[in-house]
N, C-alpha and C positions, 0 to 999 in steps of 0.2 A: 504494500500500500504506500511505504516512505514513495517507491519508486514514483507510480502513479501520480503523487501530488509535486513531485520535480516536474513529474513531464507537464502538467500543467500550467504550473508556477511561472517555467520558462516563457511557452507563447504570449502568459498575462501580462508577463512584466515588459515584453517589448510592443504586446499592444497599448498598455497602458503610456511608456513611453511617448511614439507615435504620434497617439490622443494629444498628451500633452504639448509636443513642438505644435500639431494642429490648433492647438486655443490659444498657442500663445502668438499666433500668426493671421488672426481672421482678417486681416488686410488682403491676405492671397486668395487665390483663387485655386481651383480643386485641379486645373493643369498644372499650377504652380507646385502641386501637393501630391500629384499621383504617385510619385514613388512611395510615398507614407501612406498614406491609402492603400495602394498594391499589397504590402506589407504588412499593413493591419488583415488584411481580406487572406493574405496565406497562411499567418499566424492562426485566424479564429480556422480555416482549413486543417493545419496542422491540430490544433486542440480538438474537433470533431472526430478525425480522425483517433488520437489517439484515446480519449473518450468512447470513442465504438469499441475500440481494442481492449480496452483495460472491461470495460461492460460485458463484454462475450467473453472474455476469461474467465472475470469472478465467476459468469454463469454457469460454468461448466467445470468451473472448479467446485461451484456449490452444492450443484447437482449430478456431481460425477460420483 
């Protein structure tokens, strides 16, 4: 389970990051910001992903 909540810890903290260059910048616009954007959108990717992962284990660990 430690593992589990690294794996999620990571994507949070660089989407959170991210977020934050975005608010501190609302003068820009969302061309000006796609690579942060991009980034956030692979991040919450990554986290779904390994959230599927770690859910079909426990399950089959549960019930195995």
């Amino acid at each position: 389970m430690a593992d589990a909540s690294h794996e999620l810890r990571s994507p949070l903290t660089v989407i959170r990051s991210h977020m934050q260059l975005l608010l501190h910048l609302p003068e820009h616009t969302i061309k000006e910001e796609a690579l942060h954007i991009s980034t956030v959108l692979k991040e919450t990717k990554r986290m779904k992903k390994k959230l599927k992962q770690n859910l079909h284990n426990n399950y089959f660990t549960i019930f195995s």
